[in-house]
Every structure is written in structure tokens, then in C-alpha cells.
C-alpha positions in Angstrom: -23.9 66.8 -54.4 -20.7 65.3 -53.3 -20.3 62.5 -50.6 -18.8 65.4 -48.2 -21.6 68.2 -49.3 -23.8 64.8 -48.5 -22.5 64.8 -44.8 -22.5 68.1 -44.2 -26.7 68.1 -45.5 -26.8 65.2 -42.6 -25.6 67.1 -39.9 -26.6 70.5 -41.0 -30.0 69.4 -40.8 -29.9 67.6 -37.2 -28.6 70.6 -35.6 -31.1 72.6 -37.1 -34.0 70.4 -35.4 -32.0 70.3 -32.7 -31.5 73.8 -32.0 -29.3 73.4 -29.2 -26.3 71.2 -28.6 -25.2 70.8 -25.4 -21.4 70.5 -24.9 -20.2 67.9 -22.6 -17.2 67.7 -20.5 -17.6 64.9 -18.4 -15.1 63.9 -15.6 -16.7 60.5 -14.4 -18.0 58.2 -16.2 -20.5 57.5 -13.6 -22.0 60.8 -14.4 -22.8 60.2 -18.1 -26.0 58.3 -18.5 -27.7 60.3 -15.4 -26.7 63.6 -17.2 -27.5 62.2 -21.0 -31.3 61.1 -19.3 -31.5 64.6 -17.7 -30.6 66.2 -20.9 -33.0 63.8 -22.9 -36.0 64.6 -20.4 -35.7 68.4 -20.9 -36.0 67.8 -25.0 -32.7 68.0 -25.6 -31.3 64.7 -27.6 -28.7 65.8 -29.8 -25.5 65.4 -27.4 -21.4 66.5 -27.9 -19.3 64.7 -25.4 -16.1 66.4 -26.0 -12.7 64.6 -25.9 -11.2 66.7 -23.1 -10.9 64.3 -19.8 -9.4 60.5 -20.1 -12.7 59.0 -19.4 -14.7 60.6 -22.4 -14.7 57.8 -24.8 -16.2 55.7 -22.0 -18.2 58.0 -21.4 -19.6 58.6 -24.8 -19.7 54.7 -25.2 -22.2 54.6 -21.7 -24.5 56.9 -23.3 -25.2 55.1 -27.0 -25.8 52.1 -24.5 -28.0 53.1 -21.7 -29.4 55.8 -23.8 -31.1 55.4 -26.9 -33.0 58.7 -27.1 -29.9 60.5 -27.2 -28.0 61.2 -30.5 -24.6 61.7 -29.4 -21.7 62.9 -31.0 -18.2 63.7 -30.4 -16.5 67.0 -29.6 -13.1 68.9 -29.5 -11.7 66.3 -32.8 -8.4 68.2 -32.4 -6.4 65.8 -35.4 -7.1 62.5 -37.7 -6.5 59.9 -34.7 -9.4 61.5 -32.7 -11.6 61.6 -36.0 -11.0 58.2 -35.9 -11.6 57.3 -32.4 -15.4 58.9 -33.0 -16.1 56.8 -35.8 -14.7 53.5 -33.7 -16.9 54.9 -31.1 -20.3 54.7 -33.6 -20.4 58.5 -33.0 -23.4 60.3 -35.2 -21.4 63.4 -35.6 -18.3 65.0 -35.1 -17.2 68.2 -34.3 -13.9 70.4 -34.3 -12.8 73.5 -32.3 -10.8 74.4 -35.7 -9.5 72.7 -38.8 -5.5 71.5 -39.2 -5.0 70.6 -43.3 -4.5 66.8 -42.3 -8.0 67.1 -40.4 -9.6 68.6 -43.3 -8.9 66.2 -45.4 -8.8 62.4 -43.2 -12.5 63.9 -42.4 -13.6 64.2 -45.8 -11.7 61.0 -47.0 -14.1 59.6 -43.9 -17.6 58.3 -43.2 -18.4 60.9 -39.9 -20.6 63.7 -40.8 -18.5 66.6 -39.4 -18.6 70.2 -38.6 -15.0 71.6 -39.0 -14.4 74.9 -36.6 -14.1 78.2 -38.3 -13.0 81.8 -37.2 -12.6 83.6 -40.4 -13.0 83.8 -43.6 -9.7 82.3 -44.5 -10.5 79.2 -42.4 -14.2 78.8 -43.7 -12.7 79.1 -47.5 -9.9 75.8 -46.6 -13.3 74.3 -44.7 -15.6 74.5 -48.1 -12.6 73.3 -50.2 -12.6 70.4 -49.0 -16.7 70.4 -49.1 -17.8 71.6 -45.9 -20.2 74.0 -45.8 -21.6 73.5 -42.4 -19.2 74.9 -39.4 -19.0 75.5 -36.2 -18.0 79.0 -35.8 -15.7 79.3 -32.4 -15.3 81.0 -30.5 -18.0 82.9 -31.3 -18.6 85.7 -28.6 -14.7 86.3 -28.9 -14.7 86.1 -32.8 -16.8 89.1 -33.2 -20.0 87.5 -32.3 -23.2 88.0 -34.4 -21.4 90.8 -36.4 -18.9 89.1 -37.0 -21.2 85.6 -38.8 -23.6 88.4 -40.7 -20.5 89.9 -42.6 -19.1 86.2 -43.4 -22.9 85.4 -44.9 -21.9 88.1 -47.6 -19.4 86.2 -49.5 -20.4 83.0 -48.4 -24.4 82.9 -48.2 -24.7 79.0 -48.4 -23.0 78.5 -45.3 -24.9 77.6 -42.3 -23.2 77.6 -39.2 -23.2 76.2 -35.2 -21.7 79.2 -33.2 -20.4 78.0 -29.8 -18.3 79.8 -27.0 -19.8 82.8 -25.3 -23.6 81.7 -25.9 -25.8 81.0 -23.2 -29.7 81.0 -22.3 -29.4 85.2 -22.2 -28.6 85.8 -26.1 -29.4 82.2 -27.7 -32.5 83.2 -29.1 -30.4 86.6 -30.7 -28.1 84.1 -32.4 -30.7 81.6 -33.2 -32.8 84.3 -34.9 -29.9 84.5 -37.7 -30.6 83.2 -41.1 -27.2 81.4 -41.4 -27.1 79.7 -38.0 -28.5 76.5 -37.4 -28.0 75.6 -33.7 -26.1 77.2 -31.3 -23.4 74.9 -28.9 -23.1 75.8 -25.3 -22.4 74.4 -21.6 -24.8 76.7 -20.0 -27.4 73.3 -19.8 -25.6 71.4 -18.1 -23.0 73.4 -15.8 -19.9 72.0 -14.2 -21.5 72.7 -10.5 -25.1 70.9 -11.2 -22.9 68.0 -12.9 -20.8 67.5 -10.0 -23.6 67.6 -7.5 -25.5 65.1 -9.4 -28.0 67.8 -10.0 -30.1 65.8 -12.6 -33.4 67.8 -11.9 -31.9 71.0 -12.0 -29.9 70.4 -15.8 -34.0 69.1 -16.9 -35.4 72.2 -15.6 -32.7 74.2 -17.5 -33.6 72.4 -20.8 -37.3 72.5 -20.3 -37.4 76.3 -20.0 -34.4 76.9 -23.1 -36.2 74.7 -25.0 -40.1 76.3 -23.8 -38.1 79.9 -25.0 -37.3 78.7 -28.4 -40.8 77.4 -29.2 -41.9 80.7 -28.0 -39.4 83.0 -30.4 
């Protein structure tokens, strides 16, 4: 097994404890360890704080302080620079809405397990040349949904995947149920409003009773 194959083993097989990553997009960084604690005490550990506001890597740095239950990686790596600001960060995983060449290859000249993004076969075939064969297929709902990742397990049946974008408590469990798909990535946990509010018992709740529907599947 290569060093990348390696990686992709390591975060293949956290998601799939996980089951469900929540994807964070947090716009103070006073709300981070309150929402990482609220996440934690529902069951959910595994944790993608996404690079899309200017206090992220703050934010993601709060967490991995205050938080040691939660395993937190780092979301929306859009180009090498951001690859490397996840592995400055001590980030456990990291994770890509897509896959530019350069990306592709700084992340598999690197030491971050990572989950390149994927929409089609072209993309996944570039992805496993470089020796990913864990993805994140995005957006998922959009990209043909589950359809769409049972024709891609034809020609590529060692593939497992994290489908996010479109998925929420309502057809988690349909996605979840596929043979290729690991975990599935959403925002439905932990929604803008409850985040904003400081709705910390509400975002438990919501993890308590995904997580209680999973178990139960």
C-alpha cells in the first residue's frame, strides 16, 4: 500500500465510525468551542470546520484546545496554501469541495490524510491517480444523487465515498445504507439559525436523535 493509499485507509476508516460529519461554517470565534461541546455531547466527534469566513482557522485552533473529544478537521481546501494551512493548524483531516491538478498532487506529496472532492468519473479517475481512493462526492444531491454514486461503484468498486450537499436527517440513512459510502457530510446538525442564537441544546438534541436513527437502521 502506498503512503497516499495509507492516508486515504486513515480517513476512510474514521468517517466510517463516524458516520456523520458535520460541516462547519463558523462566523465568530466565540461560537466554536460551545458548538464543538454541543456537537461532542450528541455523539458526534468527528468535526469539518470549513475555510469559508476569516475567523475559521481561529476557530478550528479554539476547538483542538478546549476540546479534546472532538476530532477536527478542515474543510473547503480550495488549493495547496490552504492544504497547508490545515497541516500548520495540526488538523486530523482535510477535505476538498473538488480537486485542481496542483492540489492533487501538494496533497499527496503531504502528510494530511485527505478526501479530494469528486463529481464524475473523470475527476474520481485524476483523484485515484494520484492514490486517492476515498472522496467526497459533491455536490451530491445535485450530481445525480444516489444514482448517480451506484453507477460510479461499477467501474470503480474500491472507492468509498463521503457524499455531502443536499443530505440531511430526511434521506441520510438512504445514502448511508449504500455499500460504497462511508459517512455522509451535512450542515443540517448544526444550522446557521441555532448557531447564531447560541442554541447549544437544540444542535445536541439534533445529534442525539441522528445519531439514535442510525443505530436503529
Amino acid at each position: 500500500m502506498s503512503v497516499t493509499a495509507h492516508r486515504s485507509e486513515t480517513i476512510a476508516v474514521l468517517f466510517a465510525k463516524a458516520q456523520v460529519i458535520p460541516v462547519l461554517t463558523i462566523e465568530r470565534v466565540a461560537d466554536a468551542v460551545p458548538l464543538a461541546r454541543a456537537l461532542v455531547a450528541g455523539g458526534v466527534r468527528v468535526l469539518e470546520v470549513t475555510l469559508r469566513t476569516p475567523v475559521a482557522a481561529d476557530a478550528a485552533k479554539a476547538i483542538m484546545a478546549e476540546v479534546p473529544d472532538a476530532i477536527v478537521g478542515i474543510g473547503t481546501i480550495l488549493n495547496p496554501d490552504d492544504l497547508a494551512r490545515a497541516e500548520k493548524l495540526g488538523a486530523r483531516f482535510g477535505i476538498s469541495p473538488g480537486a485542481t491538478p496542483d492540489l492533487l498532487r501538494a496533497a499527496a506529496d503531504g502528510a494530511l490524510p485527505f478526501a479530494p472532492g469528486i463529481a464524475t468519473a473523470s475527476e474520481l479517475m485524476a483523484a485515484l491517480a494520484h492514490g486517492f481512493d476515498f472522496a467526497k462526492f459533491f455536490p451530491a444531491e445535485q450530481a445525480g444523487g444516489i444514482k448517480a454514486l451506484r453507477a460510479l461503484a461499477g467501474p470503480f468498486p474500491q472507492v468509498r465515498f463521503c457524499p455531502t450537499g443536499g443530505i440531511g436527517e430526511a434521506n441520510a440513512v438512504a445514502w448511508l445504507s449504500e455499500p460504497n459510502v462511508a459517512a455522509v457530510g451535512g450542515s443540517w446538525l448544526c444550522p446557521a439559525s441555532d448557531i447564531k442564537s447560541g442554541n447549544w441544546a437544540g444542535i445536541t438534541a439534533m445529534c442525539q436523535r441522528t445519531m439514535k436513527m442510525l443505530q436503529s437502521r
